[in-house]
DOFI-886933 format. One record per residue (C-alpha): residue number from 1; residue in three letters; x, y, z. Coordinates in nm, 3 decimals. Example, Ala and Ser with C-alpha at 12.3 -4.5 7.8 and 13.67 -1.06 7.14 Angstrom:
BEGIN
@resi = 1, resn = ala, px = 1.230, py = -0.450, pz = 0.780
@resi = 2, resn = ser, px = 1.367, py = -0.106, pz = 0.714
This chain:
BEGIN
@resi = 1, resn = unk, px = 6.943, py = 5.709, pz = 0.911
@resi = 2, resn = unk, px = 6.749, py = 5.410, pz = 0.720
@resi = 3, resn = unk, px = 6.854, py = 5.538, pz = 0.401
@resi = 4, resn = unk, px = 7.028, py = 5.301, pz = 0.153
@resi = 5, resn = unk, px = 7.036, py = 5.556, pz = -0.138
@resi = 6, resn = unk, px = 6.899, py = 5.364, pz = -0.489
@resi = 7, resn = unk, px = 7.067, py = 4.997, pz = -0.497
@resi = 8, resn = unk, px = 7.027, py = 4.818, pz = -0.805
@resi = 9, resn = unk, px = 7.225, py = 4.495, pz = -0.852
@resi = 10, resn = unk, px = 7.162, py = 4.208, pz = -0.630
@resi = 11, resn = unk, px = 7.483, py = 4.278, pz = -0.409
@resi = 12, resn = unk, px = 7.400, py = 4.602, pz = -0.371
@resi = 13, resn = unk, px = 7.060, py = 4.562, pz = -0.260
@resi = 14, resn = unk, px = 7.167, py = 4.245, pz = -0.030
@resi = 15, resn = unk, px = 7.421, py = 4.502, pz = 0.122
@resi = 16, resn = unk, px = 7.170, py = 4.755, pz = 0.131
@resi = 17, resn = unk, px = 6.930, py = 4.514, pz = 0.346
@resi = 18, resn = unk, px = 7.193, py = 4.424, pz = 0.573
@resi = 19, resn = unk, px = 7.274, py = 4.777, pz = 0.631
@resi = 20, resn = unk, px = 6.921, py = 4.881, pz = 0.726
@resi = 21, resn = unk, px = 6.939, py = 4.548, pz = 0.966
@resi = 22, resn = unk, px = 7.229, py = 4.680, pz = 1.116
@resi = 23, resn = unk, px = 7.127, py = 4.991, pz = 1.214
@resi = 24, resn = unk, px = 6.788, py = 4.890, pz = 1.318
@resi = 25, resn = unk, px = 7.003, py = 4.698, pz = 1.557
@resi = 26, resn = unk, px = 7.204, py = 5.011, pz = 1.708
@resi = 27, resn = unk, px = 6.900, py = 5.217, pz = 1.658
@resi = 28, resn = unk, px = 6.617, py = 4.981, pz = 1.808
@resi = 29, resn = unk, px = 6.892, py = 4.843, pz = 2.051
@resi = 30, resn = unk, px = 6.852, py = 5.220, pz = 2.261
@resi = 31, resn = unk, px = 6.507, py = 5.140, pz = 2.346
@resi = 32, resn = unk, px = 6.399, py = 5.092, pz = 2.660
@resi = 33, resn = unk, px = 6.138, py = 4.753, pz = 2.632
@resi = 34, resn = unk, px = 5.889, py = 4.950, pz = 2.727
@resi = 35, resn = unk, px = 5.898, py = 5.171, pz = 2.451
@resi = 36, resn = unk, px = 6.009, py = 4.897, pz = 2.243
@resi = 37, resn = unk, px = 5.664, py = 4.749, pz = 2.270
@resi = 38, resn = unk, px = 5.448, py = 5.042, pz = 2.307
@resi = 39, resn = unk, px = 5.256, py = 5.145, pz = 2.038
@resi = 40, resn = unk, px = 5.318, py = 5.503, pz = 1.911
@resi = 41, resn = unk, px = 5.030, py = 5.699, pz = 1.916
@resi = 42, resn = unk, px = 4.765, py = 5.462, pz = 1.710
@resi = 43, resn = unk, px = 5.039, py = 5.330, pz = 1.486
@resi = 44, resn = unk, px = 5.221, py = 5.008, pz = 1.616
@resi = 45, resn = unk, px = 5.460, py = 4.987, pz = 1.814
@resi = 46, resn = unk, px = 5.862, py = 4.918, pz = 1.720
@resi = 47, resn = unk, px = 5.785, py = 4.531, pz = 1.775
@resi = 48, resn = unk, px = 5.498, py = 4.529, pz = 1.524
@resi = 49, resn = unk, px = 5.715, py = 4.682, pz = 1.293
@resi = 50, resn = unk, px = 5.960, py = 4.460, pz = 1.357
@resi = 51, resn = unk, px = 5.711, py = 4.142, pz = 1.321
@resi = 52, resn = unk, px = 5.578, py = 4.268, pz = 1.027
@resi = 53, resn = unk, px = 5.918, py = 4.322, pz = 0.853
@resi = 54, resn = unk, px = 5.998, py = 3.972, pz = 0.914
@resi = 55, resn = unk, px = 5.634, py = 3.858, pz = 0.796
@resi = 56, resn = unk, px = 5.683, py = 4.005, pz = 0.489
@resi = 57, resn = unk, px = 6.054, py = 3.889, pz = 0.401
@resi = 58, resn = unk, px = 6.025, py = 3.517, pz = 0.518
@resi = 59, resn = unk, px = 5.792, py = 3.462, pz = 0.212
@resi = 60, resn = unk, px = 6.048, py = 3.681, pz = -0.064
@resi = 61, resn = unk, px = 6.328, py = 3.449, pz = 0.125
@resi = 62, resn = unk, px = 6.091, py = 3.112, pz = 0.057
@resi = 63, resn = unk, px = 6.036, py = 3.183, pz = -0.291
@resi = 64, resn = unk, px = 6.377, py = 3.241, pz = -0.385
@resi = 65, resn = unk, px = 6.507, py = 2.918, pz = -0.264
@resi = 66, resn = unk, px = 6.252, py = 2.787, pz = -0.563
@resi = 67, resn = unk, px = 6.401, py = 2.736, pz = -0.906
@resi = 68, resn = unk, px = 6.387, py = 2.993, pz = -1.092
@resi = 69, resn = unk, px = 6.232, py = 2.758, pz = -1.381
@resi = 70, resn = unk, px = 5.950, py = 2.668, pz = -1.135
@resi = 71, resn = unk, px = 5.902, py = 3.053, pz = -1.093
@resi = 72, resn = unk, px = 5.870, py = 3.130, pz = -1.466
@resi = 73, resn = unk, px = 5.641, py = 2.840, pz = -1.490
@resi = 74, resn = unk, px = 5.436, py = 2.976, pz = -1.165
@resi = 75, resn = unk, px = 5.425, py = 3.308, pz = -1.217
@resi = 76, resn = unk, px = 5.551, py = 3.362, pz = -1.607
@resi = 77, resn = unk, px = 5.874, py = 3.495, pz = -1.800
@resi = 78, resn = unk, px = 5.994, py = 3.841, pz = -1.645
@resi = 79, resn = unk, px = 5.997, py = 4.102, pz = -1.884
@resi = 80, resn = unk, px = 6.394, py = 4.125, pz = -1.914
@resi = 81, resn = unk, px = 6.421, py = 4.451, pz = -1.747
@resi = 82, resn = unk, px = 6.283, py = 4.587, pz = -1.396
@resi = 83, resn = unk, px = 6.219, py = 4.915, pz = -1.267
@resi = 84, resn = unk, px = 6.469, py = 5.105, pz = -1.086
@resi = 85, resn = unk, px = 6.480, py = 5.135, pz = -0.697
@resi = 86, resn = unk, px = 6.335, py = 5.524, pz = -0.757
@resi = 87, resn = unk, px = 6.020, py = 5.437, pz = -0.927
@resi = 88, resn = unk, px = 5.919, py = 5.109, pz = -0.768
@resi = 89, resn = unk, px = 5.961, py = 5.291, pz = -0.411
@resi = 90, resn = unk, px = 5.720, py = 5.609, pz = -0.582
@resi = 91, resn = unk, px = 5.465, py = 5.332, pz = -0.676
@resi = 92, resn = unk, px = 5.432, py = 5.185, pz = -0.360
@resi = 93, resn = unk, px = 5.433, py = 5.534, pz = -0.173
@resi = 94, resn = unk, px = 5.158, py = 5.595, pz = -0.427
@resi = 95, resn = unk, px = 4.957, py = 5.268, pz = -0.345
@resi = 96, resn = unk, px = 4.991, py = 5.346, pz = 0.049
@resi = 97, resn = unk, px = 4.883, py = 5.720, pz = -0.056
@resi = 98, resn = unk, px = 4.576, py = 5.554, pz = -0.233
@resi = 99, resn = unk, px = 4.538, py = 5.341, pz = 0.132
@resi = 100, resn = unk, px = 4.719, py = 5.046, pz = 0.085
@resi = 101, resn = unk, px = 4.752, py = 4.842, pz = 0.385
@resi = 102, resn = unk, px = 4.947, py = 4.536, pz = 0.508
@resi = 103, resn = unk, px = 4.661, py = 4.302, pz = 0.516
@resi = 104, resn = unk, px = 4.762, py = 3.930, pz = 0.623
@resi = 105, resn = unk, px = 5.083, py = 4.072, pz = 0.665
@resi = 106, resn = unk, px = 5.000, py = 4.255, pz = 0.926
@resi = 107, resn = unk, px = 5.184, py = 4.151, pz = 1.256
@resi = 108, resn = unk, px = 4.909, py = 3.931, pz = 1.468
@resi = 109, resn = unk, px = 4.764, py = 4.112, pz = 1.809
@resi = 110, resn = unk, px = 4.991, py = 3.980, pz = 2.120
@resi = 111, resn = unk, px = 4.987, py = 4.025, pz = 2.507
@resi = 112, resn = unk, px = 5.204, py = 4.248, pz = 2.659
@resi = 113, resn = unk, px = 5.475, py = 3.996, pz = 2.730
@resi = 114, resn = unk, px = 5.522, py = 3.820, pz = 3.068
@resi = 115, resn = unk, px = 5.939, py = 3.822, pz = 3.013
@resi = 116, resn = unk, px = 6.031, py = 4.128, pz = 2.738
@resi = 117, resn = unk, px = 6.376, py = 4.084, pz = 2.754
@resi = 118, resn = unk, px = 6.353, py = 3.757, pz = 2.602
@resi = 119, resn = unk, px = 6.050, py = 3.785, pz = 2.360
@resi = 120, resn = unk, px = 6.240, py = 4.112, pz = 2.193
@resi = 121, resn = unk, px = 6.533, py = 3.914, pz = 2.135
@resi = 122, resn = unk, px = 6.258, py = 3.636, pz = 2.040
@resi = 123, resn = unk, px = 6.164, py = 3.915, pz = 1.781
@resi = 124, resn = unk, px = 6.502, py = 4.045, pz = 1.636
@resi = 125, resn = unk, px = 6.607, py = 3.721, pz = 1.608
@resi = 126, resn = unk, px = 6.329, py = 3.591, pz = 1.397
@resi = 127, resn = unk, px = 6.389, py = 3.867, pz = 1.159
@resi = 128, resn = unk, px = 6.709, py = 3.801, pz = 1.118
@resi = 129, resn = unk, px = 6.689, py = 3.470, pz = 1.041
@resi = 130, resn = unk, px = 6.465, py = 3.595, pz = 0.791
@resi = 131, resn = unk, px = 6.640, py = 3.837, pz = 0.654
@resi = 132, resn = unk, px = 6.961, py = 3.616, pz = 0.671
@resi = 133, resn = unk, px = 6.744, py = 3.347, pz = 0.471
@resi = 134, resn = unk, px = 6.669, py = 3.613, pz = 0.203
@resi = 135, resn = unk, px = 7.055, py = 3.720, pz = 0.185
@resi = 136, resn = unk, px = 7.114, py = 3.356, pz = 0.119
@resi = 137, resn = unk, px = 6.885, py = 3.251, pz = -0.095
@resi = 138, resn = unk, px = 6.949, py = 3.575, pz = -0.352
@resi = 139, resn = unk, px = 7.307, py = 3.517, pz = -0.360
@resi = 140, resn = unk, px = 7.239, py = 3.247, pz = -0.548
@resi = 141, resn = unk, px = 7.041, py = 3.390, pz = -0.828
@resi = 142, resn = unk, px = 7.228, py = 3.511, pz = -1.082
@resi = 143, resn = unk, px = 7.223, py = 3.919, pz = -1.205
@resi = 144, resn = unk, px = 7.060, py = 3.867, pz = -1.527
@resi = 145, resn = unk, px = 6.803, py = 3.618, pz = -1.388
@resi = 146, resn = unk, px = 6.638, py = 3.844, pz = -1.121
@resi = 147, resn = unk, px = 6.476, py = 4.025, pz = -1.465
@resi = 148, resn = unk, px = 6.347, py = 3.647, pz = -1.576
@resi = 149, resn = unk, px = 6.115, py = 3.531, pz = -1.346
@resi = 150, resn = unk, px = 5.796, py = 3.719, pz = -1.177
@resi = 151, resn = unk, px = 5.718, py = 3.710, pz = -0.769
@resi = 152, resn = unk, px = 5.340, py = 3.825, pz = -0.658
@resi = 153, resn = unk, px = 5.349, py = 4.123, pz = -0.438
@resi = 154, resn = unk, px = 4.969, py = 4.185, pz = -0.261
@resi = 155, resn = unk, px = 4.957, py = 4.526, pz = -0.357
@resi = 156, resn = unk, px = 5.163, py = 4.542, pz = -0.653
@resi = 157, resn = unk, px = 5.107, py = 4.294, pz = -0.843
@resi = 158, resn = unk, px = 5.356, py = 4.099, pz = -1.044
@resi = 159, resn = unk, px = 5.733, py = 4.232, pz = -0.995
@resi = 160, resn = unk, px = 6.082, py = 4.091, pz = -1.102
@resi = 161, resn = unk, px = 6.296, py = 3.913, pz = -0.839
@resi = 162, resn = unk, px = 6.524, py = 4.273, pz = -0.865
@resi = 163, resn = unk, px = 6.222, py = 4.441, pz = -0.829
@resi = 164, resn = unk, px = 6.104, py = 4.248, pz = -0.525
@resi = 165, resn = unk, px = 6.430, py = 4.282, pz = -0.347
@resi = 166, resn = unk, px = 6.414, py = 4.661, pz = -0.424
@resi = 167, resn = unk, px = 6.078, py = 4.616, pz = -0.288
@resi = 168, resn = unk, px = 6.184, py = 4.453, pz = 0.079
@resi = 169, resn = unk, px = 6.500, py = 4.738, pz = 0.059
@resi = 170, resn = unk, px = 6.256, py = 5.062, pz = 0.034
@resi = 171, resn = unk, px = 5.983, py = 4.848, pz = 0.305
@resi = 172, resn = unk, px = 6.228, py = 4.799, pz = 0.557
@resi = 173, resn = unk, px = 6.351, py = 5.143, pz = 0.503
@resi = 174, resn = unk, px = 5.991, py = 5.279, pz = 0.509
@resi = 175, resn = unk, px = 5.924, py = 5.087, pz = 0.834
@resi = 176, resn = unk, px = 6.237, py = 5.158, pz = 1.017
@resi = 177, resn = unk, px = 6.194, py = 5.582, pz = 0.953
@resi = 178, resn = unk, px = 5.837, py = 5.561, pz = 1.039
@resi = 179, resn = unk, px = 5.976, py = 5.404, pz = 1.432
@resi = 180, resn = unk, px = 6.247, py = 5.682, pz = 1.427
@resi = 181, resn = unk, px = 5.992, py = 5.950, pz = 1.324
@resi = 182, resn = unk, px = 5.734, py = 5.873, pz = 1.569
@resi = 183, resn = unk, px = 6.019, py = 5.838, pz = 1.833
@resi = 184, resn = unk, px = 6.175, py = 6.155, pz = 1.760
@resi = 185, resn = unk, px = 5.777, py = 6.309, pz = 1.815
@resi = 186, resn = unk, px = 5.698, py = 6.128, pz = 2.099
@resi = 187, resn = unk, px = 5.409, py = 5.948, pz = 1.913
């Protein structure tokens, strides 16, 4: 479950997103609220994971609707070749390894909610509009441009547009086994 394999074009890796959102669905979907919005253990709970995914993709989504011109300009030329799924996903396990953390990207501190029926579908939806809004606004980006211009990642610096979709694949992944890991413990 939560595994996409190693996608590498942009279809592939806008499949591969829409996959993971799918089964988070089906997967998340089985939760009672309760556990939905507990935390597990001291890690957050499913909804901060959730909140966080879609704090971290509505920015990737942003940029891409941005000319890719503007981007080069921004950011610089990309290099003309990215790293593959495999190694960008060992970097940032090695970054987290080294403590990495989710700074301003971390999902905000809430109250338990007065009506959590509606503020969980409050929360899938908003991710996927987000994640919708990032399907979207990659489709329209050409193969050989996502090696041509540069997107800021806070922890890993400067990546290719391929690389920073490879980068929201492997974090959603990351995110959604952690959930099903800590469920399957009881954490």
């Amino acid at each position: 479950m939560f595994d996409v394999g190693e996608p590498e074009s942009g279809t592939q890796l806008r499949a591969a997103v829409r996959r993971l959102v799918t089964e988070a669905h089906e997967y998340l979907g089985a939760l009672p609220n309760h556990a939905f919005f507990a935390p597990q253990g001291d890690r957050w709970s499913p909804a901060e994971h959730i909140r966080h995914l879609r704090k971290s993709t509505a920015p990737v989504a942003r940029a891409l609707r941005v000319p890719a011109w503007l981007l080069r300009l921004r950011f610089g030329q990309g290099a003309g070749t990215s790293r593959n799924y495999r190694t960008l996903r060992d970097t940032y396990r090695g970054v987290l390894a080294q403590g990495g953390q989710a700074g301003r990207f971390a999902p905000s501190l809430e109250p338990a909610p007065t009506d959590p029926t509606a503020r969980r579908a409050a929360i899938m939806s908003a991710w996927d509009a987000a994640v919708g809004a990032l399907e979207t606004a990659s489709a329209r980006w050409p193969e050989a441009s996502l090696e041509r211009a540069w997107l800021p990642h806070p922890l890993l610096g400067l990546l290719t547009v391929r690389e920073m979709l490879e980068f929201t694949v492997y974090h959603t992944s990351h995110h959604l086994a952690l959930v099903a890991s800590r469920v399957d413990r009881g954490a």
